[in-house]
N, C-alpha and C positions, 0 to 999 in steps of 0.2 A: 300829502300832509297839508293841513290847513293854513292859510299866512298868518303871521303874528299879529294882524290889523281883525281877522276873525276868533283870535282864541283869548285877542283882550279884550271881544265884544262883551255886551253883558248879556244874562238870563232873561229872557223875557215870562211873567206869569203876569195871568188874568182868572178874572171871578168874576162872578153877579154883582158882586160889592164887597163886603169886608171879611167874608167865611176865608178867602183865601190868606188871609194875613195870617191864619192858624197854617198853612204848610210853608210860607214865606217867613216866619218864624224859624222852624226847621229845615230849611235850605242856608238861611244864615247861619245857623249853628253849624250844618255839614260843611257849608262852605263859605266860611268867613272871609275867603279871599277873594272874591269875586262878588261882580257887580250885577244890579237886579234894577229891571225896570216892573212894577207893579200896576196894573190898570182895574180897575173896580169898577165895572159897570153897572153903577148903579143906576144910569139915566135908562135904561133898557131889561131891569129886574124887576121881578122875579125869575128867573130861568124857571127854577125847579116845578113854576104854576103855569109854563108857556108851553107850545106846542114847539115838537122838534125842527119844524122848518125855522123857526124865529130864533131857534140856539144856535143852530148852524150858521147861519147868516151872519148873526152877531159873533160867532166865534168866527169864523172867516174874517171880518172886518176886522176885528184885534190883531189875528193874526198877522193879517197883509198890513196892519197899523205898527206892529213893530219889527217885521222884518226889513219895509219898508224907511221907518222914517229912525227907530234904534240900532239898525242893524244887529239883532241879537242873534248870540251862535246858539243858542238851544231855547226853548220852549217849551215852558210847564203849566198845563191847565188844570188851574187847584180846582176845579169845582167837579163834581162827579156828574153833574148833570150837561153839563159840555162836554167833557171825557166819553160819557153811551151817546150824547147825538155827534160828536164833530170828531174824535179825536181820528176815525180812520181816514175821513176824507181832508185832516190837513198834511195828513203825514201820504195824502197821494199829493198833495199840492205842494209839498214843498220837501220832496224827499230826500235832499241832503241835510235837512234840517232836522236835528236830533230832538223829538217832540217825546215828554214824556206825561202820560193821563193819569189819572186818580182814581180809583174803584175801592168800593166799599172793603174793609178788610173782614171778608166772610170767611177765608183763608185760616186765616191764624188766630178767628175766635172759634172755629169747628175744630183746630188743632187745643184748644187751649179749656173749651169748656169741660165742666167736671160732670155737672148735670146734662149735658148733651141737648141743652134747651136755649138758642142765640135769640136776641130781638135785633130786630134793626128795627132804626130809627133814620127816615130817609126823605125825600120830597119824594113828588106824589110821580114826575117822570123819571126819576131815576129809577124807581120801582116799578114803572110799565117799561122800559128800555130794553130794548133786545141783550142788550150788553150787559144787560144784571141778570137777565131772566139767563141767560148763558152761564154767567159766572154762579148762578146758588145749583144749577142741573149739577155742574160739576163739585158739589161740596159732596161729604161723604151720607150716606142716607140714615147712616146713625145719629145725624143730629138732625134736629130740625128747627125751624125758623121759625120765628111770629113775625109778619111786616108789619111796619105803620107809616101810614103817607104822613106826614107832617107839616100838614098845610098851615101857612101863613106862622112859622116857626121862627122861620128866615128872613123876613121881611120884619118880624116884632123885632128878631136879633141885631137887623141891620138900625133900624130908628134907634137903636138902645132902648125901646118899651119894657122897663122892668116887669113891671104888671102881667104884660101881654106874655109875657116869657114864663113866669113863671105860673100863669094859667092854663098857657097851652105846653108847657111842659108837663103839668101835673095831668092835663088832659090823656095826653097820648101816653104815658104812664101807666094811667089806669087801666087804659083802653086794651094795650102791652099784656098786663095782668090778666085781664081777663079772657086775653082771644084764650080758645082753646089747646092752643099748641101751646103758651108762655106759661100759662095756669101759673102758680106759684113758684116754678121751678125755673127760673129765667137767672144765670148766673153770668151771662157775658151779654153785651151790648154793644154792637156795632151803630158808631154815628156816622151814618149815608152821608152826610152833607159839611164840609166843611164848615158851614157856619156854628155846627151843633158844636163842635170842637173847641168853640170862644166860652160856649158858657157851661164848660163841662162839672165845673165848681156846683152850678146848679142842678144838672141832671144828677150825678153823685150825692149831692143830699137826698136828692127825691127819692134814685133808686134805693138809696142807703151802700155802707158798707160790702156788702156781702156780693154784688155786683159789681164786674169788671166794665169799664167801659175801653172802647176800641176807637181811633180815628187812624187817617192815614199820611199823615202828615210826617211822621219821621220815615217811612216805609219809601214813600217818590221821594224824600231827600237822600237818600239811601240809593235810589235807582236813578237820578238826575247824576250825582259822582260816578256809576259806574258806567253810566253813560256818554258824560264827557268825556271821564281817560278812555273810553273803546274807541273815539275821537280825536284822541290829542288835543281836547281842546279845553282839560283842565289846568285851571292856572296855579301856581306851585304857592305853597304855603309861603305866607309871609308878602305875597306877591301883590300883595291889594293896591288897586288905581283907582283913584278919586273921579270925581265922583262915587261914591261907592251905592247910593240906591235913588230911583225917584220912582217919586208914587203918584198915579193920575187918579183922578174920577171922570167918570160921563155924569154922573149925579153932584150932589152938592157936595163939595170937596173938605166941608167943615164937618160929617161924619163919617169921613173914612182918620181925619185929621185925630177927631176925639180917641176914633179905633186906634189906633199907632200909639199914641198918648199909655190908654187904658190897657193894652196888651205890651207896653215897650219895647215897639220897635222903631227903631235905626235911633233912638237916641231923643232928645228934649227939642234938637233942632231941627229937625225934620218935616218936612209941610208938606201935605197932599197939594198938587195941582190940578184946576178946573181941566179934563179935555172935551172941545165938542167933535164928536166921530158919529155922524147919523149913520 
């Protein structure tokens, strides 16, 4: 059994920058009683445009950065493109440590499509990654997939570039429509990238109605709880200790600040802090 100095620890989760605040959202909803440390590595983003030596590295150092200096009892990596390069080799590095990853929900939009035609919408390593290319083998062969890299998506999303978003929104859109496998018949929509998940108000318009979109964000909230109690290291409702969240940047701490603001979370007072972590 774990001591009570480890199960009042808090969560530790990390991103590229502010895509993860979309599953830190829903980890506070699952789990309102418990404490979160947030890191947004913005000073070291784009992940989803980097090669895998450079996510690992950078995921390694968050990781050893909050087990290290927060002592957290579990660990969540919202970002999908850290989850296909790191998430096996931190869970060899720190194997009592309840790590849980994020993948595309290809799953339960092949269980949920009507027309049997999914898009994702993804960065461009998440979609070369062993760990996607594994997860679509195993979808069933009755649907099929359209991809689309969604280059510099993530990075317009992070600046807040309206423009830029909803150009290159409209772009990979079209693109969607037109591959051969999406053709017209595209009814579910899988967003690869947590950050897609911020601005789903605007893919939804683009797509229109009549498309579902998918992100993964209630799904790890959902597997981080079943995960603690197989741990004992879920704190019982009602049980919340203060501090209850702090949020860092490696990047400029004033937009991860506006993000928190614009998405509402932890509340009006709540401030990103500067971290430098080379």
């Amino acid at each position: 059994m774990p001591s009570p100095a480890a199960a009042n620890g808090p969560i530790g989760v990390f991103d590229s920058g502010i895509g993860g605040l979309s599953v830190l959202a829903a980890l506070r909803r699952e789990l309102p009683q418990e404490q979160f440390v947030y890191i947004g590595d913005a000073g070291h983003a784009p992940y989803g445009e980097r090669d895998t030596a450079h996510v690992l590295k950078r995921s390694q150092r968050l990781a050893d950065y909050l087990c290290t200096c927060h002592q957290v009892k579990a660990l969540v990596l919202a970002c999908n493109t850290a989850t296909a390069a790191a998430v096996a080799s931190l869970r060899a590095r720190y194997p009592k440590l309840p790590i849980v990853g994020i993948e595309p929900a290809l799953k339960p939009a092949a269980a949920q499509s009507a027309s049997g035609v999914v898009a994702v919408m993804a960065t461009r390593s998440t979609l070369a990654s062993d760990k996607f290319q594994t997860l679509l083998s195993a979808q069933p062969r009755s649907v099929r997939f359209a991809l689309q890299a969604c280059d510099g998506l993530a990075a317009a999303i992070e600046q807040a570039d309206l423009p830029a978003i909803e150009s290159l929104s409209q772009r990979y859109i079209a693109a969607l429509r037109l591959n051969p496998v999406g053709s017209s018949h595209i009814d579910t929509v899988v967003l690869g990238c947590t950050h897609y998940a911020l601005i789903s108000d605007t893919l939804g318009r683009l797509w229109g109605p009549q498309v579902n979109l998918l992100d993964a964000g209630e799904p790890v909230a959902r597997r981080t709880r079943q995960v603690l109690a197989a741990a004992a290291l879920l704190l019982p409702e009602g049980g919340r200790i203060s501090p209850e969240m702090q949020c860092l940047s490696t990047g400029d701490p004033a937009l991860l600040d506006q993000a928190l603001q614009d998405w509402r979370i932890g509340g009006s007072t709540l401030r990103a802090s500067a971290l430098f972590l080379p």
